[in-house]
N, C-alpha and C positions, 0 to 999 in steps of 0.2 A: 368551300368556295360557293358562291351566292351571283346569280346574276341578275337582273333587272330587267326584264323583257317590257316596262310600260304597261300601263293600263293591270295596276296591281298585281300584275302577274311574272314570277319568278320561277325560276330554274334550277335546281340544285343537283348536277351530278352525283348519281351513285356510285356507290366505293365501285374498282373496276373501271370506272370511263375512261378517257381522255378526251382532254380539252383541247381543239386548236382552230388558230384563226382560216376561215375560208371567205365562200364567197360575201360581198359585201362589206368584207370587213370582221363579218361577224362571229360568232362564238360558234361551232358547231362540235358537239358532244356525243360521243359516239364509242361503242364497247367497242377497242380492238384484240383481233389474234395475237396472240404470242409474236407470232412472226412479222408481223405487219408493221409500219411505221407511220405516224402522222405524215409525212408527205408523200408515202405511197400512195394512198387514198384518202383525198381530203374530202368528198364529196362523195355519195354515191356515185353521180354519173361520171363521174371523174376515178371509180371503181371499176366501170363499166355494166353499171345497173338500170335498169328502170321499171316503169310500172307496167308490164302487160296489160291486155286486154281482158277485163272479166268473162269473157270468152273464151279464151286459153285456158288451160285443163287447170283444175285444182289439183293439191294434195287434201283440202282439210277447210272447213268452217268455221269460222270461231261465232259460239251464239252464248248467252249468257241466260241464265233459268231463269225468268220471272219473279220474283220472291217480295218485293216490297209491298205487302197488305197498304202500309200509311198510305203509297204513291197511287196506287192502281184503285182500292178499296172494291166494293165489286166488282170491277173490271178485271179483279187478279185470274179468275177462275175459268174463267173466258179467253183470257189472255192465255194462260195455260195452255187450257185445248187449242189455240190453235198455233201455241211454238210447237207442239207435239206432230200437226200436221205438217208445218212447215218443213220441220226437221225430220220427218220418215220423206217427204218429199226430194228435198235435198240428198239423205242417203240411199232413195232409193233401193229398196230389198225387194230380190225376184222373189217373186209370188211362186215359184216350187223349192227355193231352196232356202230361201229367210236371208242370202247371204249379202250388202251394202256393194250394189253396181256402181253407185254415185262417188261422191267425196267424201273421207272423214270427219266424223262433227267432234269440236273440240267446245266442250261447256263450263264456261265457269258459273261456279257455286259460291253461295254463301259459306256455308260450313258444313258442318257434318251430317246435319239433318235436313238441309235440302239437298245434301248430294242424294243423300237416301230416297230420298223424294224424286230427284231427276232421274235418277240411275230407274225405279219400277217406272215411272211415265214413260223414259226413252228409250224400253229394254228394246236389246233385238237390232237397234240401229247403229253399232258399233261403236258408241261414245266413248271420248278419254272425257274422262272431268278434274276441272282446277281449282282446289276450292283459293280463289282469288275474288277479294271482296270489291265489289264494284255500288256504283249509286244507283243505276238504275240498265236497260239491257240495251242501250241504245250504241255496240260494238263499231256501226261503221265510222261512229266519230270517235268513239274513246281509244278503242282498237290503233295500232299502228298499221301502216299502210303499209301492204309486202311489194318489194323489189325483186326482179331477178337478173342476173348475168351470163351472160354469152357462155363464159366456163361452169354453167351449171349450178352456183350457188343463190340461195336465196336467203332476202333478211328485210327485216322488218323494219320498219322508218319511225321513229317515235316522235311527235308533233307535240307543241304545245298544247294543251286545253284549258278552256276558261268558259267553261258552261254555257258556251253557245252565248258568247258576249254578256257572260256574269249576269245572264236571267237565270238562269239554272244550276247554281252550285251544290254539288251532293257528293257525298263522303265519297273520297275514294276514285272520281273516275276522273282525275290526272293522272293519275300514278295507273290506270289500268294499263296503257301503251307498252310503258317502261314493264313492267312485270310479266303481263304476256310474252315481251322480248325475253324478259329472263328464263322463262318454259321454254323459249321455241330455241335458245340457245345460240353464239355469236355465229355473224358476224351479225352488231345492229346499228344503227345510226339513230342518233338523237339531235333533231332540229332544233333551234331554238324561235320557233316561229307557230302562232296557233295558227291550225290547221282542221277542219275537220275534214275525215274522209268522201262524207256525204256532197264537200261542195267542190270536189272535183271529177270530172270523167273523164278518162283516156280512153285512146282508140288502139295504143301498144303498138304504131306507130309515128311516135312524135307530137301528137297532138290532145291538148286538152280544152277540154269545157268546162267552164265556170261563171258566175255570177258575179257581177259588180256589189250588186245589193249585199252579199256576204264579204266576200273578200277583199274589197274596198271600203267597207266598212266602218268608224272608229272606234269600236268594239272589238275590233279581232288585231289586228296590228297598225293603231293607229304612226307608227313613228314610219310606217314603208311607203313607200310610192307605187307604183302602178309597173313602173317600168324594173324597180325592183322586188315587187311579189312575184313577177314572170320570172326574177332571176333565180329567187329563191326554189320555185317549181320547175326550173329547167335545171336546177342543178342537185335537188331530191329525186326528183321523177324521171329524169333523161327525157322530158320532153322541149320542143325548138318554136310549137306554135301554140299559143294561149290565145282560144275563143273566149270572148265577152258577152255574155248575155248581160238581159239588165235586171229586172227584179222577176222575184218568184212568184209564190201565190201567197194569196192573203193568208192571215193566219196562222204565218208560218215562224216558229218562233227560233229558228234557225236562219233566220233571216236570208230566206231564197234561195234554200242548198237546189243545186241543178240537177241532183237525181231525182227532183220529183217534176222537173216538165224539162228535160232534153238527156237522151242518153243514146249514145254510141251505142250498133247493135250490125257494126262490123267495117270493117275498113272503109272511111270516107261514106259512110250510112249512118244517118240518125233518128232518131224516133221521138217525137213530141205529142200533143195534144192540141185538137181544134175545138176549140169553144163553141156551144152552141149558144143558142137563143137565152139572152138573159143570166150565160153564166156569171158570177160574180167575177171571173179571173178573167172576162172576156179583153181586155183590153193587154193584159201582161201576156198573154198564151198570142194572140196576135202580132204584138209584137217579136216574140220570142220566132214567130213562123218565119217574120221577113227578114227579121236578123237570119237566121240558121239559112235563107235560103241564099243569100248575097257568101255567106262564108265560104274559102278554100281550108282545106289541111293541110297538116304541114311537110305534105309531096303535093301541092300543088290541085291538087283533086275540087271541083265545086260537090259541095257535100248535097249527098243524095239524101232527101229530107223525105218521110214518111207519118204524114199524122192521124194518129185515131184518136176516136172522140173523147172528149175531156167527159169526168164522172159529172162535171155542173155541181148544182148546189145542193151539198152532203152537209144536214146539219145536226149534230148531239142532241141526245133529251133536252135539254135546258136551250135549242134553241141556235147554238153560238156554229156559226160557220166553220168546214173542219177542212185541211188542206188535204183535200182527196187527190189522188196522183194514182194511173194506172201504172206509168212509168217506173214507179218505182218498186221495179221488180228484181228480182235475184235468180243472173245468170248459173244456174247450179252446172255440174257436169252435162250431166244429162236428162234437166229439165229445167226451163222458166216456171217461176214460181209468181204468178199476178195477182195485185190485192183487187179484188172485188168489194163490193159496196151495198150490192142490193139494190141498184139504178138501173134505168133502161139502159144505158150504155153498156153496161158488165161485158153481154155477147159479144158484141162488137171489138169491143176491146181487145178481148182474150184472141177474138177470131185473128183481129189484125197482128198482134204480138207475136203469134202461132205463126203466121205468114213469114215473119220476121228469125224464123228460127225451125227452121225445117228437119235439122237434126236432132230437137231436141222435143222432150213432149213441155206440154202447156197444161202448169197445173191451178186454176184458180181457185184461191181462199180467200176468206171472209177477210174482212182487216180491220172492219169499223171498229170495234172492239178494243182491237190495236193501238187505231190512231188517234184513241182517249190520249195516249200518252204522247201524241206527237208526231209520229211516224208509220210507215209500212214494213214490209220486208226486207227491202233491201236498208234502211235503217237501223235494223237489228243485225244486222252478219254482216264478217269483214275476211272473204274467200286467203285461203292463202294458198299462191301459184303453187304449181309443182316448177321445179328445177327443170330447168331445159338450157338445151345449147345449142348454139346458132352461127 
């Protein structure tokens, strides 16, 4: 069985799913339990699931090794050293006992000779490794998005992909979602709607941020309306209020995901970027300030907006403007992980982020290096909650 999602993009259940109609009308596919029936739970939120706050404790990270020489070319090496940092970050091991304070890092690998290769880079940091073949490490979109529920269960949301609006198709990272789910084991839901993880934030109560520039887009689901991609995300996410931003930063070939200028950093508080003098993004980051400042959540709250200063104009060897984003950092357990740059703002930044997260430490790393490919940290990792009940 075959479906047609538009804009060349198709669905085909894996053996194991079921297929039934839910919101919209539409096809939603999803592993169930033995015990379970299609009208038990048609919907996540109709489960009783949603997306926490990336604040809320982890169990586990999913990052993926590095490995594409074609992609990266010198960049691979560099890139390397600093997923190694990232990821002792993330697991955090005490300095007298060696033993991971933080969350479990979960890696997929290419095959048997970069797991060898990940397993001596990552010794020490308690890594599970998949060798699950992916296009490139960029998990917070390929990745599925974790749900959790009141009774304690947690599962993973599998969204459509189509290479960030079919500029970027590469082996294998459709099918990352669905497979991850298959490791992490049921209960999972499979959307039939593209999605990436990057262009949504929750605050884990009720409320999300998102971009027009992405999500409205004709590239991601041109056949939905506005009033139904809010339905689609309130009936994945268990979220009731959908923020609109409008466009991102230049450059950006994810066309304006909102984890690189606005993110949630605790109930009804947001964190952005203020442009200085002659940034190139000066007129989108300003805007984005007086939208964020006019918004409620969805308890009613005017959101408490905090900006530190935008990284300004970060540009590659060759010259080409690069979407530098302090923001898009990776709430770990028990530390913020912030991509630095090499600009005067770096301090500031870190200091202000720090201010924003008191219980956790503030680790800055390099990223430029990184964001040859696109993205920062929070780009590459897609946290998965711990189970809680409420």
């Amino acid at each position: 069985m075959r479906f047609n999602l538009g804009r060349n993009v198709a669905l085909v259940p894996p053996q194991g799913l079921v297929v039934t109609r839910d919101f919209l009308g539409a096809l939603m596919i999803r592993r169930m339990p033995p015990e379970t029936t299609p009208l038990q739970m048609s919907s996540p939120a109709q489960g009783g699931f949603t997306q926490p706050a990336e604040w809320e404790r982890h169990d586990a990270c999913w990052l993926a090794w590095p490995s594409h020489g074609d992609l990266w070319l010198d960049a691979l090496a560099p890139v390397q050293d600093v997923f190694v940092q990232f990821a002792r970050a993330i697991a955090d091991p005490d300095p007298v006992t060696g033993i991971p304070r933080g969350e479990r890092l979960e890696i997929l690998v290419l095959d048997a000779e970069r797991e060898k290769e990940a397993r001596e880079r990552l010794s020490g940091l308690g890594c599970r490794f998949h060798q699950i073949p992916f296009g490139d490490i960029w998990l917070r979109d390929t990745a599925p998005v974790f749900v959790t529920s009141a009774d304690a269960r947690v599962a993973p949301i599998c969204f459509g992909f189509n290479g960030w609006g079919e500029k970027w198709i590469l082996p294998h990272d459709a099918l990352v979602s669905s497979r991850i789910a298959a490791a992490v084991g049921p209960p999972s839901f499979h959307v039939p709607c593209i999605l990436e993880g990057g262009s949504i934030e929750v605050d884990g109560e009720g409320t999300l941020l998102t971009t027009t520039q992405c999500l409205l887009n004709e590239n991601r689901n041109p056949l939905l309306s506005r009033a139904e991609i809010e339905k689609v995300l309130g009936d994945a996410l268990g979220v009731s209020t959908v923020l609109w931003l409008g466009d991102g930063l230049q450059n950006d070939h994810t066309d304006g995901h909102v984890d690189t200028v606005a993110r949630f950093v605790a109930p009804g508080a947001v964190v952005t970027m203020a442009p200085g003098r002659s940034d190139p993004n000066q007129e989108a980051l300003e805007t984005i300030l007086c939208d964020l400042s006019t918004m409620k959540d969805a308890r009613g709250r005017r959101l408490d907006v905090t900006a530190i200063p935008s990284p300004g104009e970060v540009r590659d060897e060759d010259g080409n403007l690069m979407p530098a984003s302090y923001v898009n950092f990776y709430i770990a357990n028990t530390a913020v992980i912030v991509p630095v740059y090499g600009v005067p703002g770096d301090d500031a930044a870190v200091r202000g982020i720090g201010e924003l997260f008191p219980g956790r430490r503030v680790v800055p790393l390099p990223a430029k290096d990184l964001l040859l490919g696109g993205g920062a940290f929070h780009c590459i990792s897609q946290q998965q909650p711990s189970a809680r009940t409420r």
